[in-house]
C-alpha positions, -999 to +999 in steps of 0.1 A: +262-122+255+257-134+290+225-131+310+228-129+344+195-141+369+189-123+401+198-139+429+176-169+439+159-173+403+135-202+402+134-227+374+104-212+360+119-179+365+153-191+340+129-216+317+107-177+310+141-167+298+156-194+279+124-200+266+122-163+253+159-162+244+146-192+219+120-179+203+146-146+193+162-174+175+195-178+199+208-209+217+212-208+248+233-230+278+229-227+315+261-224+341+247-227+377+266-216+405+263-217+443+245-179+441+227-179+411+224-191+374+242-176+346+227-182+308+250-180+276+237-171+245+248-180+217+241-164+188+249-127+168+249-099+188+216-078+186+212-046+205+173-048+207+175-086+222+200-075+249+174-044+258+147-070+264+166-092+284+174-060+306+139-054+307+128-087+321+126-083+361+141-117+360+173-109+351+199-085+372+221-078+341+233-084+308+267-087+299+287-088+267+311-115+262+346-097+244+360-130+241+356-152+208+353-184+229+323-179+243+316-211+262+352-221+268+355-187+287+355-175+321+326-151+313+306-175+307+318-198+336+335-185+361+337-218+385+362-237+373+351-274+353+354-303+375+353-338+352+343-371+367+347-405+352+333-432+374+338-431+410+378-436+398+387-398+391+380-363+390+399-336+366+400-304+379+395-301+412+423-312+440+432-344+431+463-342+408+456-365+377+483-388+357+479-401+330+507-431+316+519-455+293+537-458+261+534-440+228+520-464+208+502-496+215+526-524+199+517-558+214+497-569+245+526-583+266+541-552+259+508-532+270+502-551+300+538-548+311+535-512+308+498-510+324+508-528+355+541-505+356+527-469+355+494-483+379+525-493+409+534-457+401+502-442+412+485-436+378+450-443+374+449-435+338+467-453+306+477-438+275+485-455+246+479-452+209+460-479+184+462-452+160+496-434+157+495-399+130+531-402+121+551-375+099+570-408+080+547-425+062+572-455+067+570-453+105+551-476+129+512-463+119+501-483+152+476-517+153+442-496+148+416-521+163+435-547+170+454-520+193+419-512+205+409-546+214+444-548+236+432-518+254+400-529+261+418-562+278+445-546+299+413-520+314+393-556+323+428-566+335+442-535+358+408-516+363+430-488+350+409-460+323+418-456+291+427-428+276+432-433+236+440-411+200+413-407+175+423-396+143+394-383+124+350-382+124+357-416+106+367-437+136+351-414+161+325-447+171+347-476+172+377-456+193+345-440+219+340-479+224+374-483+239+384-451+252+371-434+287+388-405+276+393-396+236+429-376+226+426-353+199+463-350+188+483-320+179+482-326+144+439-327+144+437-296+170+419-277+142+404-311+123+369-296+122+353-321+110+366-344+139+356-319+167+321-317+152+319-351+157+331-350+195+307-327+200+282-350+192+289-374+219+295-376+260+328-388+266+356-368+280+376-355+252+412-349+258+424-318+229+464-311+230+475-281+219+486-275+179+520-277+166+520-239+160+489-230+176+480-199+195+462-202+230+435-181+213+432-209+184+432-241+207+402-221+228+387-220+198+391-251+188+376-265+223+350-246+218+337-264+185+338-294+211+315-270+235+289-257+212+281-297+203+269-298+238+298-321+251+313-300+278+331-323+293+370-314+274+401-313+293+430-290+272+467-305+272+502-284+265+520-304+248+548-278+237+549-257+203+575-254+174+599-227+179+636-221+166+655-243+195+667-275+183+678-290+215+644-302+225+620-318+198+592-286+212+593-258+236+571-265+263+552-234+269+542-234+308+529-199+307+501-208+287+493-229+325+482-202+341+471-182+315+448-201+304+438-206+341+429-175+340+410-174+301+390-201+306+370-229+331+383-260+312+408-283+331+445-283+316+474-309+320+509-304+304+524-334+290+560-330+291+571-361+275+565-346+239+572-310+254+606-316+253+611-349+236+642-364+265+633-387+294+661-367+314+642-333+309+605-352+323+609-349+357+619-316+365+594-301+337+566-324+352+574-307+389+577-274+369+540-278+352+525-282+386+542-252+401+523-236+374+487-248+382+486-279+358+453-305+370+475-330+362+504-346+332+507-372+305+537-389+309+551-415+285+565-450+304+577-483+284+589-515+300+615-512+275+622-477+262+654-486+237+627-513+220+601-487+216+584-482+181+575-452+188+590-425+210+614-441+229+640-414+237+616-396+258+600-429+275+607-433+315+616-462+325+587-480+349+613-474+377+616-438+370+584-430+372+577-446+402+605-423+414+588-394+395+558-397+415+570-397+443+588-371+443+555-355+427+538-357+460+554-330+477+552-306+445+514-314+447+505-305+482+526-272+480+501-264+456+472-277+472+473-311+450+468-343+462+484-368+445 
């Protein structure tokens, strides 16, 4: 349930409640707004605790969340989550965030090369993978720390953020070292163990959406992120499995704005593995922020025929300097700045 405060509430006035709240054996986390301060509780629903929160003269109402993701919810959170890192970048609000590099992380000449290609281009973020979660067993598994310790490099070289793949509670440490932002692939959306772990921590965690997973599922599986306490996760489409063959997923924009609307978190599409062809990038990219995307994971390689992993859908560095710029006017017709 959700406890509203009357307008104005003091601190002492919200710490009576949550301190209450407490002692009835629920947890409980705070959402401030502009107006006044919203609690969540967390916890089984009791008819006798909601009657004594209505009694308090503190509080203006109580309010029964319907939704299974409680904290990842508007009704919880109505203002939308805004997620800083540094004084380099904010997710969520105006500024339109891209994140780009290649799949995999293969050598550093090729990393650098690729760093200093998709920074000309306007990104501020680079993605690439030390760990790779491959369906071959015989395909390029990525460098692991080594790949790591390239990352770490090419950031002290470019001043560009890392964004990174963790690929269970195992390596959760060594990749939080490296990364500014941890991914949580496809393939561990619903790795519980894993997002236990990320909930542990306060780092920006980055969770794409499931193979086959339902928008309902990949709230939920934010939300095991959430409850941790780390409230700091950004959600990626990525596209689902479906029946057409012509595109390695099916990018499902609709789940943009619907989740827009479902929850607070920030979402960016990535449209590189939505759809699996460099020729289908752009126009999907343009398409995602029609939709309301905060922002896109694009994959760029200084060499894309070379790549070990993922080439077909690569950009070249010279198309995506061309993709950005054509991303600017998309952008601002949406209120984006790019």
């Amino acid at each position: 349930m959700i406890v509203v405060m009357n307008p104005g509430a003091q601190e002492k006035d919200i710490n009576k409640i949550t301190d209450k709240l407490k002692q009835m054996g629920y947890g409980v986390h705070l959402s401030t707004g502009e107006n006044r301060t919203v609690i969540g509780v967390i916890g089984q629903r009791r008819e006798e605790a909601a009657q004594a929160m209505e009694a308090m003269p503190e509080v203006e109402q109580v309010v029964f969340i319907t939704r299974p993701f409680k904290l990842a919810g508007r009704e919880f959170h109505p203002e939308n989550t805004v997620i800083s890192i540094g004084d380099q970048v904010t997710i969520g609000g105006v500024d339109l965030t891209v994140m780009a590099g290649p799949c995999a992380v293969e050598n550093e000449e090729q990393l650098l090369q690729a760093a200093e290609a998709v920074k000309a281009g306007g990104a501020k973020i680079l993605r690439a993978g030390a760990f790779k979660p491959r369906t071959s067993p015989y395909s390029f598994q990525g460098l692991e720390q080594e790949g790591l310790d390239f990352l770490n490099e090419v950031r002290t070289k470019t001043g560009l953020l890392i964004v990174t793949e963790v690929m269970d509670q195992f390596t959760v440490k060594e990749v939080a070292e490296c990364a500014d932002i941890i991914q949580v692939g496809a393939r561990n959306m619903q790795n519980y163990y894993l997002l236990r772990e990320l909930g542990k921590i306060r780092k920006p965690v980055l969770l794409k959406r499931g193979l086959s997973a339902t928008i309902e599922e990949w709230l939920m599986a934010a939300e095991y992120i959430l409850s941790g306490g780390n409230y700091e996760v950004i959600l990626c489409e990525r596209g689902i499995r479906t029946f057409e063959p012509y595109t390695r997923n099916t990018l499902d924009l609709s789940a943009v704005p619907l989740v827009k609307q479902l929850s607070h978190l920030p979402i960016i599409v990535d449209p590189s593995h939505g759809t699996g062809l460099a020729a289908l990038v752009p126009a999907m990219s343009k398409a995602a922020l029609a939709a309301g995307a905060d922002g896109l994971m694009i994959e760029v390689h200084p060499n894309p025929q070379e790549a070990l992993s993922d080439g077909p859908q690569s950009l070249t560095p010279g198309q995506f300097k061309d993709l950005t710029n054509e991303l600017k006017g998309v952008a601002l017709s949406v209120g984006k700045l790019i």
